[in-house]
N, C-alpha and C positions, 0 to 999 in steps of 0.2 A: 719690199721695195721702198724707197724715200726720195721716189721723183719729187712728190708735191713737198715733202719736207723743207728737199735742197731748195725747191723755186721760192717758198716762204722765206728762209733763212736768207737767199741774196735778193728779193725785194726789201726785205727790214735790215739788211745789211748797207744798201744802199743808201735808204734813207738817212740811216746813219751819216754815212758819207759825205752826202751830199750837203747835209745839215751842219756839220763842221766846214764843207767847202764856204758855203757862204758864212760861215763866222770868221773864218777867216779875212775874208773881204770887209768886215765891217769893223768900224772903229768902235769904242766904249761910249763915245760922244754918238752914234749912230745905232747904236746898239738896241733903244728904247724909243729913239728918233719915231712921230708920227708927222701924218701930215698935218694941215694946218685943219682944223677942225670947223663947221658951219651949221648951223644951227639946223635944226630938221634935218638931220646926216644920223648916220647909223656911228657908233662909237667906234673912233678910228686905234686899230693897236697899233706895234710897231713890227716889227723884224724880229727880234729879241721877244717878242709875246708869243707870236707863234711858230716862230721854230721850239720857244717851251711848253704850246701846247701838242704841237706832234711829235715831241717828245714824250711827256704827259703822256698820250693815249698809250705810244708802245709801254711805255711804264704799267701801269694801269692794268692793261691786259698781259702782263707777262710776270705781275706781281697776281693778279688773279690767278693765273694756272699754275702758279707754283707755292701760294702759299693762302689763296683760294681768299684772300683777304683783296676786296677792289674797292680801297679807299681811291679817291680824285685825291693827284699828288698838286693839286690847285696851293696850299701853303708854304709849302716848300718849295714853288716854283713861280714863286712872285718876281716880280722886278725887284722890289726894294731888298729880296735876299739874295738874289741872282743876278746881280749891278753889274757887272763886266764879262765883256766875253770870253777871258780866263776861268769866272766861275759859272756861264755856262757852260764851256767845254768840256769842266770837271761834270757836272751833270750829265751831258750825254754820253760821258764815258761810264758816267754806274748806269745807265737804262741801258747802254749796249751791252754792258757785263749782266745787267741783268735779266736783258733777251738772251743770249747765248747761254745762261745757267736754262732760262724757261726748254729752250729748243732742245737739250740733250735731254728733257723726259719726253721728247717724241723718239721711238725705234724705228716703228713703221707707219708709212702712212695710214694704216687702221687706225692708228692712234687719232687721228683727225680726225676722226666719224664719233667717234667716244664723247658722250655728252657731262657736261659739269654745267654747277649753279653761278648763271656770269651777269649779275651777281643774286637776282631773284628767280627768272627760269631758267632753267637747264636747256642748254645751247650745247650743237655741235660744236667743238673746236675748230674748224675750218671756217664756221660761219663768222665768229669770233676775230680770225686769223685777217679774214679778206676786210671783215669791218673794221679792224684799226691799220690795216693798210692803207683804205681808201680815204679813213681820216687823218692820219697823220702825211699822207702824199697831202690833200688838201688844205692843211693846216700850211705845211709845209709852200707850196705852192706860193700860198696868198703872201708870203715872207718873200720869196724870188718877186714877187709883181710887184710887192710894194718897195724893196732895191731897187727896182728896176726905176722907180720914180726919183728915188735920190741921188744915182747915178749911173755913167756907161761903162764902166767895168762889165765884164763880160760873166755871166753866173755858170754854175754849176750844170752840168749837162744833165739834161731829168730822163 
């Protein structure tokens, strides 16, 4: 069976989704847009920071279970390399090519219970699977709420 498969594949399917919906919505000039920043304040990113860091994470874990290497894609997914929302577009379309090469080495949901080194203890894949879900939704998230401060356009349905 690949109940839990399929449910994995269109949760991280979505966030895809949805992660280009709101790029769409946003201009180059807003792309990297923060708020205005105040002193004893937590450091503010933009939209463009973490939509590439919950991209990042499904990266991350999906270059871990397939080529068991879990470099942080932190350089490659800078602003000053990733300046417009054309080249992060291109970005989330290799981490979504690159979750759907990860997802066809699952056959069966046993395969989730199967432990690997991610990247120092050896961890279920399920555990893995639910923990860069709930951080790239979160990641993801904090990008919808801080749009929502720049304007009423309506965002992407979560």
């Amino acid at each position: 069976m690949t109940i839990l498969i399929q449910s994995f594949d269109r949760r991280f399917a979505a966030i895809h989704s949805r992660s280009q919906e709101l790029l769409e919505l946003l201009t180059d000039d807003d792309l990297f847009r923060t708020p205005r920043e105040l002193p004893r304040t937590m450091t503010m990113f933009s939209c463009g920071e973490f939509i590439l860091r919950s991209a990042a994470a499904v990266e991350q874990t999906f270059g871990g279970i397939t080529t068991r290497l879990w470099d942080d894609p932190f350089e490659w997914t800078l602003p000053e390399k990733l300046s417009s929302t054309e080249l992060v577009t291109d970005y989330l379309r290799e981490v979504e090519a690159t979750r759907t090469r990860g997802m066809k080495f699952f056959t069966s949901d046993a395969d989730l219970t199967k432990e690997l080194p991610a990247p120092e203890t050896l961890r279920p894949i399920v555990d893995l699977l639910i923990e860069t879900i709930a951080k790239a939704e979160h990641f993801q998230g904090r990008a919808f709420a801080l749009f929502q401060l720049f304007s009423d356009e309506k965002l992407p349905r979560l």
